[in-house]
C-alpha positions in Angstrom: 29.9 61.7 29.7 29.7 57.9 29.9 29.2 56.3 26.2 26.7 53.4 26.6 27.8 49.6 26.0 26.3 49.0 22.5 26.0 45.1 21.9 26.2 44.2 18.1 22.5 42.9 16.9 24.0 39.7 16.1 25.7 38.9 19.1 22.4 39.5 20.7 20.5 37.3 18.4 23.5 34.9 18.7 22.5 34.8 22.6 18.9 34.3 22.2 19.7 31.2 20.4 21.8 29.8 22.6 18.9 30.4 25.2 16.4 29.0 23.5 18.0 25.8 21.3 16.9 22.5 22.9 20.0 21.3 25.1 21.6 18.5 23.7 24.4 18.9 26.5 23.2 15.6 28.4 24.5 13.0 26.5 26.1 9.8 27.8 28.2 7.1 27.5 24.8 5.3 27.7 22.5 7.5 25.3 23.4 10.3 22.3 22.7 11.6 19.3 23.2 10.1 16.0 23.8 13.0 14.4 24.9 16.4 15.9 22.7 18.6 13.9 19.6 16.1 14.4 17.1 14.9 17.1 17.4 11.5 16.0 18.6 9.4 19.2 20.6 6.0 20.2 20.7 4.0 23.1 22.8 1.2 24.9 21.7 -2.0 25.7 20.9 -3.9 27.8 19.8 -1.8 30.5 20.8 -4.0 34.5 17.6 -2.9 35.4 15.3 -4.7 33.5 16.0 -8.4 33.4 15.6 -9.9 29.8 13.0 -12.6 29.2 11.3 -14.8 26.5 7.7 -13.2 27.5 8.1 -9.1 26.3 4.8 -9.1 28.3 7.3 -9.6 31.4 9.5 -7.7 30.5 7.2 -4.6 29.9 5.7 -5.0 33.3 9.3 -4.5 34.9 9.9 -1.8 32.8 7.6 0.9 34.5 8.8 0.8 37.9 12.8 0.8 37.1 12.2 4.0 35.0 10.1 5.7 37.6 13.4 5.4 40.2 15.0 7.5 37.7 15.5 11.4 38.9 12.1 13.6 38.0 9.9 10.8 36.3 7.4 11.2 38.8 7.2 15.3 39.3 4.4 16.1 37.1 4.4 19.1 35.0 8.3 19.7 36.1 8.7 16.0 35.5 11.4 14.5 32.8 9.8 11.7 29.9 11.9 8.9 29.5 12.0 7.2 26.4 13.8 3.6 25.0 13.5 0.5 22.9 12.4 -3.1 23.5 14.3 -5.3 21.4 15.7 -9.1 20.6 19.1 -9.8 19.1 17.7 -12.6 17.1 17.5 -15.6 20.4 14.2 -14.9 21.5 15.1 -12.9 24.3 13.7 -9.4 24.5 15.8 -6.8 26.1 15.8 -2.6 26.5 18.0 -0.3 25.8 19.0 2.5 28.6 16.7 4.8 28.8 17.2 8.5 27.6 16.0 11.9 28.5 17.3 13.7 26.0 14.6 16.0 24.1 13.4 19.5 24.4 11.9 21.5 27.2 7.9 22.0 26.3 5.4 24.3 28.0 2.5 23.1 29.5 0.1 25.3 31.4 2.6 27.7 33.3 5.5 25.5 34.1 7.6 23.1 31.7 8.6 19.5 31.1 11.6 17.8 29.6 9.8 15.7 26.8 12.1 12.8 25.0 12.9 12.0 21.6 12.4 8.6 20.7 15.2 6.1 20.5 15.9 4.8 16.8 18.8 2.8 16.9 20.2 0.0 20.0 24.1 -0.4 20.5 24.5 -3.8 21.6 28.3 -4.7 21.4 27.3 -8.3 22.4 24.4 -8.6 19.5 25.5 -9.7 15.9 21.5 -8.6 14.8 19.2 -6.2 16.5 15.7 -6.4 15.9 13.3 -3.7 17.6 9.7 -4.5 18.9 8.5 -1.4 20.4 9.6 1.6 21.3 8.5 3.0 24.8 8.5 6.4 27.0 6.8 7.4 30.0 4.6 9.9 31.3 5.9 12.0 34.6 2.4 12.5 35.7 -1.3 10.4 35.9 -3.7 9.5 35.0 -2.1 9.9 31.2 -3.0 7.5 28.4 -1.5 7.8 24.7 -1.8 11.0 23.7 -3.4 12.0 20.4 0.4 12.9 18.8 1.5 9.4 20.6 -1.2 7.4 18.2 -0.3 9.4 15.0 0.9 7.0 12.2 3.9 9.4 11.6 4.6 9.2 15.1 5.3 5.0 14.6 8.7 3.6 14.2 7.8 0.4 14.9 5.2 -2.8 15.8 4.7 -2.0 19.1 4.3 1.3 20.9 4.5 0.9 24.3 3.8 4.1 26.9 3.3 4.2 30.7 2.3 6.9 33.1 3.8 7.5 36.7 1.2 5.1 38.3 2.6 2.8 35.8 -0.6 2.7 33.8 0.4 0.8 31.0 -1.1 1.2 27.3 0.0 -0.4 23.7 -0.9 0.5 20.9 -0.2 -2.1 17.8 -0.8 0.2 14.7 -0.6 -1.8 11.7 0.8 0.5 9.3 1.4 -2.2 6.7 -2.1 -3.2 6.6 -4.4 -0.2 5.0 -7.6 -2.0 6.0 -6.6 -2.7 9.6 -7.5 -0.4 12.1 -5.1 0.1 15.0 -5.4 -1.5 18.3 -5.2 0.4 21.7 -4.8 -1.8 24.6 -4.4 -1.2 28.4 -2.6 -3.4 30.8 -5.0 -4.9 33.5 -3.5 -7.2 35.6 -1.3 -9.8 33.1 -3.8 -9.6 30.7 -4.3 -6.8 28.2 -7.8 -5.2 27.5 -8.7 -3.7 24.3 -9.9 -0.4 25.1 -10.1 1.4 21.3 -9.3 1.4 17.6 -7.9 3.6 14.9 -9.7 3.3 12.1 -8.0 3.1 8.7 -8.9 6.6 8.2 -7.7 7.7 11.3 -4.7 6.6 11.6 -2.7 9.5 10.3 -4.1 12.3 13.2 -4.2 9.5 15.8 -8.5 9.3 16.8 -9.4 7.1 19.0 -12.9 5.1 18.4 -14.0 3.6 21.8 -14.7 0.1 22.1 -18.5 -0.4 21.8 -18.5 2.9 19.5 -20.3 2.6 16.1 -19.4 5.8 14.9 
């Protein structure tokens, strides 16, 4: 008679785990974690591929299409989100840092998506002061505007939130957080202009509702 292999119910556990634990195995020399046991991210900067300029508004327009070069940001619901920082080292000049796809694999419908933490801190050996403007990601499908979660006031890290689908549909949102009676401003990127296209009211801001422009109520 053949005994059967037993596994101990912690080594099985123990596997499970290891199975389902977001994969924080892709880090770089240009992107990483700030802490091991945390989701909080750091890039590099600059990034080559976005040239640096006085106008951000430049410098977000040549930001879509260098991401979406990058391997899977354009596959959809199999697709990998990409996200960064726009920032100044104190000259005027805005730069962005590499841009990282480390996150977590999420659901949605019946396949899944690699979905990025945001980037919270630049290393810049050549900068004696970073300052931050915006933090960005993209989308790896469209049409696919700021999501509800994306507008959330705890979702905010800085003045600028800047996301872009993979027809490089570009949206900011400018949430003023340190103004209570300021609603926040959604704006789309027509052309070289940008259109106001919806506001969160004061009251809104912490679960990210939109209020069409033109809407009253």
């Amino acid at each position: 008679m053949h005994s059967r292999l037993r596994w101990p119910a912690w080594l099985f556990l123990a596997c499970l785990a290891c199975e389902s634990a977001p994969p924080k195995a892709r880090e770089t020399e240009q992107y990483g974690f700030i802490n091991h046991d945390s989701d909080y991210v750091w890039a590099r900067g600059p990034w080559p591929d976005v040239e640096p300029s006085r106008d951000v508004d430049e410098v977000i327009d040549r930001l879509c299409p260098a991401i979406m070069k990058l391997p899977n940001a354009t596959d959809r619901d199999y697709g990998q989100e990409y996200c960064g920082l726009i920032y100044s080292r104190g000259d005027g000049v805005y730069r962005v840092s590499h841009p990282s796809p480390l996150g977590r694999w999420q659901l949605r419908r019946e396949s899944k998506r690699k979905s990025c933490f945001p980037v919270r801190k630049v290393i810049d050996p050549e900068a004696r002061t970073i300052s931050p403007l915006a933090d960005y990601h993209s989308h790896p499908w469209h049409p696919s505007p700021l999501s509800e979660p994306d507008r959330r006031a705890a979702n905010q890290l800085w003045v600028i939130k800047i996301q872009f689908d993979s027809a490089c549909h570009i949206q900011k949102l400018v949430p003023h957080l340190d103004d209570v009676d300021r609603p926040g401003e959604v704006y789309s990127r027509q052309g070289k202009q940008w259109i106001l296209v919806g506001l969160i009211k004061p009251e809104d801001k912490p679960f990210g509702f939109i209020t069409p422009v033109g809407r009253k109520d």
